[in-house]
N, C-alpha and C positions, 0 to 999 in steps of 0.2 A: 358305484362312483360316489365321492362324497362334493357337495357341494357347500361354500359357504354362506350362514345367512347375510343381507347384505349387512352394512354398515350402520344405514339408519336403523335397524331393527334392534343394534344390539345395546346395552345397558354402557351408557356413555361414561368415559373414564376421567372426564370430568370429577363423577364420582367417589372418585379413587377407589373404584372397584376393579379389578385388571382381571376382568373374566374374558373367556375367548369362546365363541359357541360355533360350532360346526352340526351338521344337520348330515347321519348316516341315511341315504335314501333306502339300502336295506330294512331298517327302524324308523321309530314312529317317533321314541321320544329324543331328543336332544342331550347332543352329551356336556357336561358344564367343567371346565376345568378351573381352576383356581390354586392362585399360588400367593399367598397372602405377602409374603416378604416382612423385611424388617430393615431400617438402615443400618449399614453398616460399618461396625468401626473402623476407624485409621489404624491403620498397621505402621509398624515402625519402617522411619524414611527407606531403609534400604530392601526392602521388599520390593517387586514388581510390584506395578500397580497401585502404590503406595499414595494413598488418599491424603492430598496436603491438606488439611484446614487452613492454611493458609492462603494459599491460593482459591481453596473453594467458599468456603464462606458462605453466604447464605444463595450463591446458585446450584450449593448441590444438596439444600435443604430436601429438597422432594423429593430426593431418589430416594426409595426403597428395596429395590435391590441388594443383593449380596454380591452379584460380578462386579470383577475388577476389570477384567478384558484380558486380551492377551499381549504380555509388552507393550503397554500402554503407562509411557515415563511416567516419574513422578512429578514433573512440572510440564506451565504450562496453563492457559484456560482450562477451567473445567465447569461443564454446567450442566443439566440432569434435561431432559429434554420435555418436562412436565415444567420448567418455572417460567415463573412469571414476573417479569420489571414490574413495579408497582410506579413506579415514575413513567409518566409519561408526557415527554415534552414537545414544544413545537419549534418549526423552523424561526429565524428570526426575520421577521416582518415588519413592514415602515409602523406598523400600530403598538410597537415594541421601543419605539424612536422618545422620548422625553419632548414636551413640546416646545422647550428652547432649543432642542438640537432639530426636530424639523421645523421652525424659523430658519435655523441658520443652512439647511440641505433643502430651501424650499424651489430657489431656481434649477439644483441638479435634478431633482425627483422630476420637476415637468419637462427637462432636456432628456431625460432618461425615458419618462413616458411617450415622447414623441421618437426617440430613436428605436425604441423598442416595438411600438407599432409598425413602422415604416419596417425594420428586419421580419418579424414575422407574417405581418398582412401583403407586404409587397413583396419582401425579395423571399418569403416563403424559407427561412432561414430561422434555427436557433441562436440565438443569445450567448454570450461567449459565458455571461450572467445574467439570468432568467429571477430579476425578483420578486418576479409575480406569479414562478411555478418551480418554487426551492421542492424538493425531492421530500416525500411525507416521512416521519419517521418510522421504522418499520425494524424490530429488536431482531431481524434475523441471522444476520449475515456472519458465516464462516469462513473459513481458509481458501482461497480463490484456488482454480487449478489454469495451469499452464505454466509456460515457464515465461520470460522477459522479452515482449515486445512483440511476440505473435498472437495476442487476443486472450482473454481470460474470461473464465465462467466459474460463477462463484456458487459453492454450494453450501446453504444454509445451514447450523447448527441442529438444525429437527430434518435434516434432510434434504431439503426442496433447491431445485436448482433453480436460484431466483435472478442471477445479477450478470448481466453480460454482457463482454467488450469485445465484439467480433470485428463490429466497422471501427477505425480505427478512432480512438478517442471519446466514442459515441458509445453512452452508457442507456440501456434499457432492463428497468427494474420490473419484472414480471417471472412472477415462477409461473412454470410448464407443467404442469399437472401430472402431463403422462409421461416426465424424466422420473422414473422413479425405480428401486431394487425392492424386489419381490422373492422374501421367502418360501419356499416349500419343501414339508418336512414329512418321507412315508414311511411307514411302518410293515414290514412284512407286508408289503406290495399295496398296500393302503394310504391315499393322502390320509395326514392326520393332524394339520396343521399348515395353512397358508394365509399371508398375511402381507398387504404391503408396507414398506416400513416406514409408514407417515403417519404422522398425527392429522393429514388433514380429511376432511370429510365436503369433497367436491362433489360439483353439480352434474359432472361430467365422469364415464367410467363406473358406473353407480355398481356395475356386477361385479366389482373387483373390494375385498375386502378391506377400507379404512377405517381407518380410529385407531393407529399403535395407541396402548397406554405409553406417557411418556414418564412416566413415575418409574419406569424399569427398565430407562437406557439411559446411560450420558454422551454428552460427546465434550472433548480432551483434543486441546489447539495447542499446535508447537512449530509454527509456519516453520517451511512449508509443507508441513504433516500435520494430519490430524486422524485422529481416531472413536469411530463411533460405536456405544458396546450397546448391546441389546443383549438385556435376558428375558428370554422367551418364554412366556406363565405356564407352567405345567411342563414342560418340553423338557426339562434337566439339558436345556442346550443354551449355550452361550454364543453369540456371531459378535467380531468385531471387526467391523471395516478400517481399514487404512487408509487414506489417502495421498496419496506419494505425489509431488512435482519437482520437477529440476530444477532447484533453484540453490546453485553451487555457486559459493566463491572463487574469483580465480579463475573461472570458466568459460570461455567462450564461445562454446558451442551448444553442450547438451542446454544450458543455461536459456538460452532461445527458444528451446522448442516445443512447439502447441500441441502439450498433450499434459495429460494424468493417469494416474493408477490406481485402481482399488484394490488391493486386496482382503479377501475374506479369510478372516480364520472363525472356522466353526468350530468348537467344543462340544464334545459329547459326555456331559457329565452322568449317562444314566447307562444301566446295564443292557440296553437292545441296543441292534445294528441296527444303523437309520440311511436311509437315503436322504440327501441335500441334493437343493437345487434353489441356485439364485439367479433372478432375470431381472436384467440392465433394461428400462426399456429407456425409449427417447424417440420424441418428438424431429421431425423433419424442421427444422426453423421452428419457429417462438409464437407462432399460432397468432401474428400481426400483420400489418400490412406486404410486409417484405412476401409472406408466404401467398395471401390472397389473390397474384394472380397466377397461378398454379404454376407446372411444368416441373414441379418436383420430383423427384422419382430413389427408390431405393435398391439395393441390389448384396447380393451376396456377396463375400473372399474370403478368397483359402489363399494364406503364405503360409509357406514350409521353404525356410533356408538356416543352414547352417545348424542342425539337428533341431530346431525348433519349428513348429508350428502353430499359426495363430489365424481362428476366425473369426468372422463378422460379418458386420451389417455395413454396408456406404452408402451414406444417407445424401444425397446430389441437392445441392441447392443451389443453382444456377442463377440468381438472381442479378440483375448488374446493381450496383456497378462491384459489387465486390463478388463475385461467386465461390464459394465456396463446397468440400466436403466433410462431412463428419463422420467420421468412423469409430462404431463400437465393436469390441473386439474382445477375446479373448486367450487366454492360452490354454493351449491342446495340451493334455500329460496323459500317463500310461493312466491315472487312478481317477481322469476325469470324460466326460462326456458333453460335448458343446453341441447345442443346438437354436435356430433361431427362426422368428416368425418376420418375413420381409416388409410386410405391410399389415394395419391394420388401420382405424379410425380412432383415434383420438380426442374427439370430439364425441363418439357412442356411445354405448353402456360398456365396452371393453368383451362382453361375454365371451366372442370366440377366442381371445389369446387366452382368458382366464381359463377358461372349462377347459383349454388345450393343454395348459400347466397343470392342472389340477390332475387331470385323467390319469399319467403316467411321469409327471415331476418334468416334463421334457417336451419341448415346441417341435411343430411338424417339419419344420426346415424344408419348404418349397425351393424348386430350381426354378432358375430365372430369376430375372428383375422383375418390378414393379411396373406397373404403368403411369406414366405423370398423371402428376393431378391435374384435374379442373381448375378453373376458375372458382374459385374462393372453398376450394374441399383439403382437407389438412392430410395426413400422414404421418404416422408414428412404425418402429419397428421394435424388434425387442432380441436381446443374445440371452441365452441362457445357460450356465454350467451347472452339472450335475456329474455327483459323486457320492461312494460310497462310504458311513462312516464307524466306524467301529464303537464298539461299549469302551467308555472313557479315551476316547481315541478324539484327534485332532486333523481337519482338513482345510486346503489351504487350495482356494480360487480364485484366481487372475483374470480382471477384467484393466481393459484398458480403452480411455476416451481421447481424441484424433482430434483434431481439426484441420484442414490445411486451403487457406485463404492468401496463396504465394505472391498474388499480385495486387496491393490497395490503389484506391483514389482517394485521396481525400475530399472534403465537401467541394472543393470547385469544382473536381473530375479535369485538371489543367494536366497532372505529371500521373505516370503508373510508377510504381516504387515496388519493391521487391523486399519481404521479410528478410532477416536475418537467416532463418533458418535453411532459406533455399540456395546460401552458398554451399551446403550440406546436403543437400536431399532433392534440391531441381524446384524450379519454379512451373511444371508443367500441369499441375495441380491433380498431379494423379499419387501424389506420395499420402495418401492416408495409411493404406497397407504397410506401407516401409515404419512411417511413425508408428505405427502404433507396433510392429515385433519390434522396433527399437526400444522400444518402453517399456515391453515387456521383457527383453532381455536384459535391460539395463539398470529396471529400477532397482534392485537389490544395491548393485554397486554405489547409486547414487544415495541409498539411503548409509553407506558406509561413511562416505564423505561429510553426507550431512551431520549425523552424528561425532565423527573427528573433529568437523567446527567447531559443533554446539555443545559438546561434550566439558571443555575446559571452562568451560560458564557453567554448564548447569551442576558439576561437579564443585563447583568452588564456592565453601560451605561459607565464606564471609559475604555471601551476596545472599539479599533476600528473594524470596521465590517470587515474589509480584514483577521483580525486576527481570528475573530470567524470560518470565514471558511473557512482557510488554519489548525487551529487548530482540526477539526475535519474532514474535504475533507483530510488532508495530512495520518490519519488512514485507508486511504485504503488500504496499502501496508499489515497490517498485515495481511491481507485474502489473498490481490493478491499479496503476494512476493510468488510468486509458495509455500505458505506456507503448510507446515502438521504437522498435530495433529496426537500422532500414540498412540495404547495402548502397555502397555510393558506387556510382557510376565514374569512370574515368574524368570522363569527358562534364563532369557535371560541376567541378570545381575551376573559379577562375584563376587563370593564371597570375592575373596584375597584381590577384591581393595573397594568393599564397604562397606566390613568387619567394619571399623574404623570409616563409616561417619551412623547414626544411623538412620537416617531420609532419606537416599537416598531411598532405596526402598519404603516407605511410600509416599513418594514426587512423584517419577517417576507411581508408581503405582495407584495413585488416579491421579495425573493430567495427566500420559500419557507424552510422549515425543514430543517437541515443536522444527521445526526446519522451517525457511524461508531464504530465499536466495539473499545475497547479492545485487543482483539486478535480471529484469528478464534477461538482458541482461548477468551478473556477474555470471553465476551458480554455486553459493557453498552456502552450508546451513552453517547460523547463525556464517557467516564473524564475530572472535572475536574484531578486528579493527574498524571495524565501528558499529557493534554493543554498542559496546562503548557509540556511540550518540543514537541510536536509540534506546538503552533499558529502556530508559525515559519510553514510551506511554507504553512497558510493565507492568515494574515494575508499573508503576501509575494505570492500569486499570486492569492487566491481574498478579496479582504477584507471583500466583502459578507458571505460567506456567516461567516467569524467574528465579523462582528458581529453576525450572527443567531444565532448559539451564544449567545454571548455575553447577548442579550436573554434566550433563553431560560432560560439560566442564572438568572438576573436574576429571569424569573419564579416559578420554582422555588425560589428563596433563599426568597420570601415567602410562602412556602403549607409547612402542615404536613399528615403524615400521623402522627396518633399511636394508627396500630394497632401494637400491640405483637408485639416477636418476639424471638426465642433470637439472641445473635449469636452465634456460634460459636467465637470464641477464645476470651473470657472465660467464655460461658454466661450471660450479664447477657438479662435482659428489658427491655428499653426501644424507645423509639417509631422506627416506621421511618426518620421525617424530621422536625428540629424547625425551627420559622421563625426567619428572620436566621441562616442557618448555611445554607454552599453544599453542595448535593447530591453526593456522590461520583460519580455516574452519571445520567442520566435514563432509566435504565429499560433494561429483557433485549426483544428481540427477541420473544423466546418469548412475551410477558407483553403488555401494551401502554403503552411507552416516551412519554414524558411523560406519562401521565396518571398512572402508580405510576412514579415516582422509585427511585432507590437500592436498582437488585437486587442492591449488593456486600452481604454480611451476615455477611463474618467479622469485620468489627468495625464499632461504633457512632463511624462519623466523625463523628458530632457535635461530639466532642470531638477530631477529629483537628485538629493546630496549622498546617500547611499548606494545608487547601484556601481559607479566605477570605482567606490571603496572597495566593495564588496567584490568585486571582481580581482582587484590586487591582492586583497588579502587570500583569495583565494587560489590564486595563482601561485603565493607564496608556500602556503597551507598546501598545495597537491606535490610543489616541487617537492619539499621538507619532509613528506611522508612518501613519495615513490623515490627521491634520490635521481629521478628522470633531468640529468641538464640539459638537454638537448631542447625540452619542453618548455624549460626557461629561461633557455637562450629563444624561442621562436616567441615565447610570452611578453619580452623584454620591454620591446618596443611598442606594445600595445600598450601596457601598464604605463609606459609614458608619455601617451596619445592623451590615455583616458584620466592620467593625474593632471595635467596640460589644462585638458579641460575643464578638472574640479576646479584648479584654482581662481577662477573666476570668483567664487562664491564666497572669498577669503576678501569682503570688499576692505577692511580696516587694513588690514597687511598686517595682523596681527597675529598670526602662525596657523589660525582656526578658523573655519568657516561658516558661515552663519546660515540657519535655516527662513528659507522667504517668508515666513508669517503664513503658510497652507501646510497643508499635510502633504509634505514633500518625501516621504520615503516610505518604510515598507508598512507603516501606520496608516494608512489612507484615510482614515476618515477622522485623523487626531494631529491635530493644527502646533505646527514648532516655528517658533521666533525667535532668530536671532543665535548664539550659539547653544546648544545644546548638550545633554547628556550622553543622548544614542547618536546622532552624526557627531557630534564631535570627539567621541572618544572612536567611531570607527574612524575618522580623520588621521587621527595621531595613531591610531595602529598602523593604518593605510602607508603614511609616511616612514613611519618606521621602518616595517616591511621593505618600503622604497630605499633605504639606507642599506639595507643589508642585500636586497638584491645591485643595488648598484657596486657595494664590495665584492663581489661574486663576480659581475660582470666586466669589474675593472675600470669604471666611468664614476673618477676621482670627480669632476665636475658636478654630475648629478648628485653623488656621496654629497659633495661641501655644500649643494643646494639645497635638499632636502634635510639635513644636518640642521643646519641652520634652524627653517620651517618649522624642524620639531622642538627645538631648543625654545624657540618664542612661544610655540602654540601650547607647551604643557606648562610655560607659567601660567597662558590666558586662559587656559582650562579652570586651572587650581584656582585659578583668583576669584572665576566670574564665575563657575558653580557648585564651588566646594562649600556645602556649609556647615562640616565639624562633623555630620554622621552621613553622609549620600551626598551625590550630585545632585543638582535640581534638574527638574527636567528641560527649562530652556530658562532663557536671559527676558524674558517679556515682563512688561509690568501687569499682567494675569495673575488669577489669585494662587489657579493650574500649575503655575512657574516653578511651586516649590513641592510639586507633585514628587512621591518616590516611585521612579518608572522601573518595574521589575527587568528590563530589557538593558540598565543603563550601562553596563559592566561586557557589551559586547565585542568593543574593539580589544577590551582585556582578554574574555574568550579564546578568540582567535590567535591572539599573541603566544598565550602560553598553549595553546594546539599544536603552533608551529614551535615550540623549544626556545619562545625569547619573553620577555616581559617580564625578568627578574634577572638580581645582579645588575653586572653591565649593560643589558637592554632594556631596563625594567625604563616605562613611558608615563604608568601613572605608580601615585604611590601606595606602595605594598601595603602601608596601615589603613589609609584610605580606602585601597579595594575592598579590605577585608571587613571593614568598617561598615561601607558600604554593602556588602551584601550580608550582614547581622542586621541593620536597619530593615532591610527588604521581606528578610525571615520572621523579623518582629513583627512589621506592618503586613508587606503584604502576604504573606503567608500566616502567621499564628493569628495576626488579628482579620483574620478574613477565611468565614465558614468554619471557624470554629477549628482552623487550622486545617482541614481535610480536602481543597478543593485544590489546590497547589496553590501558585501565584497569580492574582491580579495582576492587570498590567500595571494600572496604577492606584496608586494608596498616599490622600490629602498627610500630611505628617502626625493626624490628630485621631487617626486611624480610622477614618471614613472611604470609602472608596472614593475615586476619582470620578465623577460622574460630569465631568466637560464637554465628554464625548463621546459618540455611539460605539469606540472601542477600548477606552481607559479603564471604562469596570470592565470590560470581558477578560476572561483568563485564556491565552494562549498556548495550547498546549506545547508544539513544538518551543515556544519562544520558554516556556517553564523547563524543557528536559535541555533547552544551553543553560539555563541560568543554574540547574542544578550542577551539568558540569564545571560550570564554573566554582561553583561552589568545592568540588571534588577539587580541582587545580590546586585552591587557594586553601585548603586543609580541612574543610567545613564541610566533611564528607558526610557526620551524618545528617547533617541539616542537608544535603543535596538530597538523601535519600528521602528522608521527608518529603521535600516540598514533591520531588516528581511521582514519589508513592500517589499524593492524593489527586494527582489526573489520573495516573491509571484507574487507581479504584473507582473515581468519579468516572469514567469512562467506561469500563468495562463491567463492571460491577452492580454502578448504582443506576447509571443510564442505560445501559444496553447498546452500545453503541461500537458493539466489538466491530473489528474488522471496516469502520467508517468511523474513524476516531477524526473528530472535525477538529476547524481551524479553531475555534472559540465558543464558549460557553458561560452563558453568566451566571449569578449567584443562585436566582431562583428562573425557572419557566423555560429558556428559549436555547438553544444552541445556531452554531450558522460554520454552514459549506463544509457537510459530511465529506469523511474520505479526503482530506488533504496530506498533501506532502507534506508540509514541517514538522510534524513529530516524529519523520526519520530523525530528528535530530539526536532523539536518543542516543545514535552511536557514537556521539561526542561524549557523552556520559563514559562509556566504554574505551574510549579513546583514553580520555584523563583517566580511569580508571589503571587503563594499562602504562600512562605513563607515569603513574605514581610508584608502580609495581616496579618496575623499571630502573627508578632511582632510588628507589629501597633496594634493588640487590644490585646497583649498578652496573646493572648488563644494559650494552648499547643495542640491542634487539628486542623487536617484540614477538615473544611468544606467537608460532604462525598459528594454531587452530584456532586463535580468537580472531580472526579475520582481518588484520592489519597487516600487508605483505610489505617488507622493509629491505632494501639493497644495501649491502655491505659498502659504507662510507657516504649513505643520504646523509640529508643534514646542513645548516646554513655555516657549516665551519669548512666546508670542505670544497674550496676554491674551486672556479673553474677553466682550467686556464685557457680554455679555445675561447672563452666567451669575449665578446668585447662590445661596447658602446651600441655599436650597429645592429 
């Protein structure tokens, strides 16, 4: 039998030594293998495998290696699993703040320390924003698995499954030590090589062989696939993992469901027959409180249907209030052998599963379950496939990971709510078996699809490859924005308020209710503010599920809550939610989301001037690209609830409305007086919009009113903040006033997204726009970081950043990948590409921040609230991209595999004649 020595003994690859030592207990001396390597070159683009320099750059400096992997694209992240970020930044924290701006945040910060105490010490509750325990930075994080809205578990780039969203909304950052896949490789009936394939060297499991060198594997992100390649030192064997998740456009089912896929392709590049065998192991629960009071238990399954069969491990984790199971699994084939260990100790030295693998490449596979745990004793199991594999010959092993969590609570524990996926597979929480041969029978087809999408992007040589995958890597947020997919109940919707919209229940009822979270740091579901930006990647890929936002939004406009509370900037007492005014949020995870609206509470958005813009313009923006009238026939009346209510804030009657002298919109913590550059020009978009939906609807009245509106407000615009190259950013006598705010040109945005704002519809003007964003590119891009960071928000005209306030110097990602689009709109394509190139790179590249690309990051030091939603906004980029495409060859469709699904005769030309006033 051979045994391995352990890990601490062996010569650390630190190093960059990549020796691997095993110990024949026949023999006395040790045998040394060594495979020196050398990096190796780029091949031209169209090979498999084809190593971009461009994309890789210096994270794929380390690798030394010769494997390319098997079928592993040419785009896409790529990083070598020995590098290392040399930057290393912190969260942003109040000792981050200038000490004129904590003067001016000094009564929020003691109303914020007092509410924050009373949540955590009394009501034993997290923080919807916790600024006293932001998330450490930690460079790990890969391509999350699961599919939309039933819980995601993210598995790190070196391996480690560290990030996970099983309660709903509720993010815990800990890798599991004993999640891990373990090679073994025999020779004429000899182990001769076993190795688990982590780089880490835990305290825990000590008898199980760690320290991969990571100098001789990469891993290659192309959400939702990725691919990890290990070349094994001495071995002439190559493994490259897969990673597969459903996450299909278009799709309303597989699209839902909580699972992933590995598979292994093993290469046998050397002239012996070898036996392989990989074991999946995993942990019962996350080795935390959840698991501490025992009763966990694990158990065997054999499914065999439909000529397939598939076994595993069901891992039972009964815990309330959410219980769930996890199932590891694999698939049975004529040239494989599955075998598994039910139970071991995860917390041990690992010895009996190791020396069990080691013995004969294959786990004892006990009958029976397990016994529940103890009080505070853990649980691990392990699936293992093994196969035979030929001199130069290729094999190919199916594992697949389960979850099924059919019934949530959220933190009140008030409603049970039912995943998405159990309109499919039964809420009875016995379907882990069923998911996981669905998974395995289906992933092939699903990776056809995905490919069809992603294919017409990454094929299309006028696009740079950083763009290909930040365009499709930055979609990870829709699974992992603590996102849920929920079924609605009949009986769950009221009738008084959806009486009027005809298609709400029809909408909510077949697509289910759709809600993700601000950030994971942010926690509030489906932030209408910045949703704004990020409902691009929905509406383009997922359009059902935004018009169910959208409904629900709809609902929410019309119902108040007016229990009273502290908001926290000003100190003001006023009602939580008032009716005809769109909700900032529908509700904290922790709390229960729709039914108490609006857990933001440092300020009373009632009065903020962009979110029921932003709701019209967006209503217009989803009719325009689904061609759906029906949705804005039941939108109609909302949009002129909640314009109704904007016009308050038009106190002059001079066509525009003025911002209160606070940080009243999706800037929170950056002060606008009077009219402005960003609510004013989403104003006059908003109204616009309102013009053409009123021609649509046939409500000549509304037409001549809003007509009007616009006719006055785009003199008052021009007058009061046009000054020959930008807008300023507001009407105040501040110095700030004549700030260039990267964000200013969004109610333009929008305009030209939906097919109006030039010609006949054009609102502001065309020189001016364009004018306007070459100021922006000047200042706040080429004169800020040396051109490479994208856009400042804001940039003094003398090319100093904006430092008035705790978010004028931060660069915004999402809010950079609109302004690029916009840029693409207005023909200033490569300058779009520019400015968004330098957040990616700054984000993925130079920070480490893959897969938790935050809301904002300044020049030097700090970044703040990993993992947010706005830089879905990219798919605006894509969006102009395609409608550029579009009117170059004047075809009135968009190309389907780029993810824009369009009905023959959408579009704001094409009347509706059932529609009316009502």
């Amino acid at each position: 039998m051979v045994t391995c020595v352990p890990a601490s003994e062996q010569i650390g690859c630190a190093e960059r030594d990549s020796q691997v030592y095993f110990e024949d207990t026949g023999a006395t001396e040790a045998v040394r293998v060594t495979d020196s390597g050398s990096p190796e070159d780029c091949g031209p683009q169209n090979e498999p495998g084809y190593c971009n320099s461009e994309d890789s750059g210096q994270l794929m400096a380390s690798y030394e290696g010769k494997a390319r992997g098997y079928q592993v694209p040419p785009f896409g992240w790529r990083i070598c699993l020995a590098h290392e970020f040399a930057e290393k930044r912190k969260p942003f924290q109040a000792n981050n703040i200038s000490l004129s701006n904590l003067v001016k945040h000094f009564g929020m910060g003691l109303r914020y320390l007092k509410w924050w105490y009373r949540k955590t010490h009394v009501e034993k509750k997290t923080p919807f924003i916790d600024m006293f325990n932001s998330v450490p930075l930690r460079q790990i994080y890969g391509c999350p698995l699961g599919g939309i809205g039933g819980g995601t578990i993210t598995r790190g780039w070196r391996g480690q499954f560290c990030r996970w969203q099983l309660n709903p909304g509720m993010y815990q950052h800990r890798t599991v030590i004993a999640d891990q896949f373990i090679v073994c490789l025999r020779r004429d009936g000899r182990t001769v090589y076993q190795q688990v394939l982590s780089l880490e060297l835990p305290k825990v499991l000590r008898s199980w062989n760690w320290g991969l060198c990571g100098y001789f594997a990469f891993y290659h992100a192309l959400y939702p696939r990725a691919w990890t390649v290990y070349q094994l030192p001495g071995q002439n064997v190559t493994l490259t993992c897969r990673q597969v998740t459903p996450i299909l456009p278009h799709d309303y089912q597989d699209s839902s469901l909580p699972v992933g896929v590995f598979v292994w392709d093993v290469e046998n590049e050397g002239d012996e027959t070898l036996d392989v065998s990989i074991m999946f192991s995993m942990r019962n629960g996350l080795g935390d409180d959840d698991d501490a009071a025992g009763g966990l238990w694990n158990e065997p399954f054999h499914l065999e249907q439909d000529g397939t069969t598939v076994q595993g491990l069901l891992l039972h984790h009964p815990t309330p209030p959410n219980p769930y199971t996890m199932a590891v699994a694999a698939r049975c084939t004529a040239d494989t052998t599955v075998t598994y260990t039910t139970a071991f100790d995860p917390d041990s030295t690992g010895q009996q599963v190791w020396q069990d693998l080691l013995q004969d490449g294959q786990l004892d596979s006990p009958a029976g379950q397990s016994t529940p745990t103890q009080k505070g004793e853990g649980i691990a199991g392990a699936v293992c496939i093994s196969s035979k594999l030929l001199p130069r010959g290729r094999c190919c092993l199916e594992f697949s990971l389960a979850w099924d969590m059919p019934r949530i609570m959220f933190g009140a524990k008030g409603q049970v709510h039912y995943r998405r996926y159990t309109r499919f597979f039964g809420s009875d929480g016995d379907v882990a078996p069923a998911l996981s041969h669905y998974a395995l029978c289906q992933y092939a087809d699903w990776e056809n699809r995905i490919s069809a999408w992603q294919n017409p992007v990454l094929d299309d040589r006028t696009l740079p490859a950083w763009y290909k995958s930040a365009l499709f890597n930055e979609l990870y947020f829709l699974a992992d924005g603590g996102t849920v997919w929920l079924e609605v109940p009949e009986d769950s919707l009221p009738e008084e308020l959806g009486g009027s919209m005809d298609q709400l229940r029809p909408v909510l009822q077949d697509y289910g209710r759709f809600g993700y979270l601000e950030g994971q740091e942010y926690r509030m579901y489906n932030t209408y503010d910045v949703h704004f930006y990020a409902s691009f990647a929905l509406v383009m890929l997922w359009p059902k599920l935004e018009l169910s936002l959208q409904y629900d939004m709809a609902l929410a406009t019309f119902k108040e809550d007016l229990t009273r509370r502290r908001y926290l900037m000003s100190g003001v007492v006023a009602p939580v939610k008032r009716r005809n005014v769109i909700p900032h949020d529908i509700g904290d995870p922790d709390d229960e989301p729709w039914l108490r609206v609006n857990a933001y509470l440092i300020h009373d958005t009632a009065d903020w001037k962009d979110l029921n813009l932003k709701f019209v313009l967006q209503v217009y923006r989803d009719y325009y690209l689904t061609g759906d009238q029906g949705f804005l026939k039941d939108m109609w009346p909302v949009c002129l609830a909640v314009m109704e209510s904007e016009m308050k804030f038009d106190k002059d009657q001079d066509g525009l409305i003025e911002n209160g002298g606070y940080a009243d919109q999706t800037y929170d913590g950056w002060v606008t007086t009077g009219p402005s550059a960003y609510c004013g020009g989403l104003w006059l978009a908003a109204v616009a919009v309102m013009v053409q939906m009123a021609v649509l609807c046939g409500a000549q009245d509304v037409q001549d009113k809003f007509s009007s509106i616009l006719c006055r407000g785009r003199e008052a615009y021009e007058r009061l903040l046009w000054n020959g190259r930008y807008y300023n950013y507001d009407s105040s006598s501040q110095p700030q006033s004549r700030s260039v705010m990267s964000d200013q040109c969004a109610g333009q945005w929008f305009l030209r997204a939906c097919g109006l704002g030039e010609g006949d519809t054009e609102v502001f003007p065309t020189l001016h726009v364009v004018r306007a964003l070459q100021t922006i590119f000047e200042l706040n891009v080429q004169a800020f970081a040396g051109g490479a960071m994208g856009a400042v928000n804001g940039m003094q005209p003398h090319g100093v950043p904006d430092r008035s306030s705790v978010q004028s110097d931060e660069v915004w990602v999402g809010v950079v990948y609109g302004l690029a689009a916009t840029m693409i709109q207005e023909g200033l394509t490569w300058e779009g590409f520019r400015t968004a190139e330098g957040c990616y790179r700054t984000v993925w590249e130079r920070l480490g921040l893959a897969f938790q690309t935050p809301e904002a990051y300044c020049q030097q030091r700090v970044f703040r609230s990993l993992a947010y939603m706005r830089p879905l906004s990219i798919w605006a980029m894509q969006l102009a991209l395609q409608q550029q495409q579009r009117k170059k060859s004047h075809r009135p469709t968009v190309t389907q595999g780029t993810g824009l699904s369009t009905q023959p005769g959408c579009g704001p030309k094409r009347s509706l004649a059932d529609l009316s006033p009502e």
